[in-house]
C-alpha positions in Angstrom: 0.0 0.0 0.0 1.5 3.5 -0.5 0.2 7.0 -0.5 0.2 9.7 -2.5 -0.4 13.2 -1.4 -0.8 16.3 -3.0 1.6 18.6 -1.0 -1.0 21.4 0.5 -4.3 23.0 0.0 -5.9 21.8 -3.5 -7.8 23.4 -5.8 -10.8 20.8 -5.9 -13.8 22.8 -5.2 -14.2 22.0 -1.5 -12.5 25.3 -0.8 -15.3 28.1 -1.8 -13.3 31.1 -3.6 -14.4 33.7 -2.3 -13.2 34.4 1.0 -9.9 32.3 1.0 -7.2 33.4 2.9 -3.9 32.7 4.3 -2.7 28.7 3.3 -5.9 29.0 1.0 -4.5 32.1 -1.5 -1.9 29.4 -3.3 -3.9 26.9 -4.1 -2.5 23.8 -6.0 -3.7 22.5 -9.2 -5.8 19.4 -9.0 -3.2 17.6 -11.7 -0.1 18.1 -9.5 -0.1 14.3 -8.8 -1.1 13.0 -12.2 2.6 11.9 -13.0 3.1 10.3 -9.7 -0.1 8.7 -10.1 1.1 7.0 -13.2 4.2 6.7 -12.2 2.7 4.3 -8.9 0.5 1.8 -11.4 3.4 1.5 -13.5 5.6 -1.6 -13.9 8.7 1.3 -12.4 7.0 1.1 -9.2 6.0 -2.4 -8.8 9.0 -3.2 -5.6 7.5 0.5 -4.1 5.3 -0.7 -1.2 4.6 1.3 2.1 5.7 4.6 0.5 4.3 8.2 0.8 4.6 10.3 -2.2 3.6 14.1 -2.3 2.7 14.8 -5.4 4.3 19.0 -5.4 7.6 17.3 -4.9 7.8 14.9 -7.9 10.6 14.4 -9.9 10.2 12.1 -12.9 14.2 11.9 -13.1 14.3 11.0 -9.1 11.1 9.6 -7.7 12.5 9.4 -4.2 12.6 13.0 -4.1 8.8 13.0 -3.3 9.0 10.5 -0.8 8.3 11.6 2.8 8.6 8.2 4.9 12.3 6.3 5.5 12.3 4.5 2.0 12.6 1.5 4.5 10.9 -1.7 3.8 8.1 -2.5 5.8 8.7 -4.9 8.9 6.8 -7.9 9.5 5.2 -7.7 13.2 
């Protein structure tokens, strides 16, 4: 299992527009994870397991760059 994230606030239309403020000015787009979404049901990701991706950070060159978890392998309890 892995997740992907998309970094922040996104622009998804739970966030009415008028009245936004603060965190909710910069709005990301609702595509920022579409690469890292395809990247995850590809055949490039298929030893990824237990990872959390954020999908602002991706980096089709380095896709540990958007990882935010230990890149460990999951332990057996």
């Amino acid at each position: 299992c892995n997740i992907l994230a998309p970094g922040g606030p996104t622009e998804t239309g739970f966030i009415p527009s008028e009245g936004r403020s603060g965190l909710y000015t910069r709005l990301l787009p609702v595509d920022v994870m579409d690469a890292a979404l395809l990247w995850l049901c590809s055949d490039a990701a298929a030893e990824v397991t237990a990872a959390r991706l954020i999908g602002k950070l991706w980096d089709p060159a380095d896709p540990n760059a958007a990882r935010e978890d230990t890149g460990e392998a999951p332990r057996t309890l």
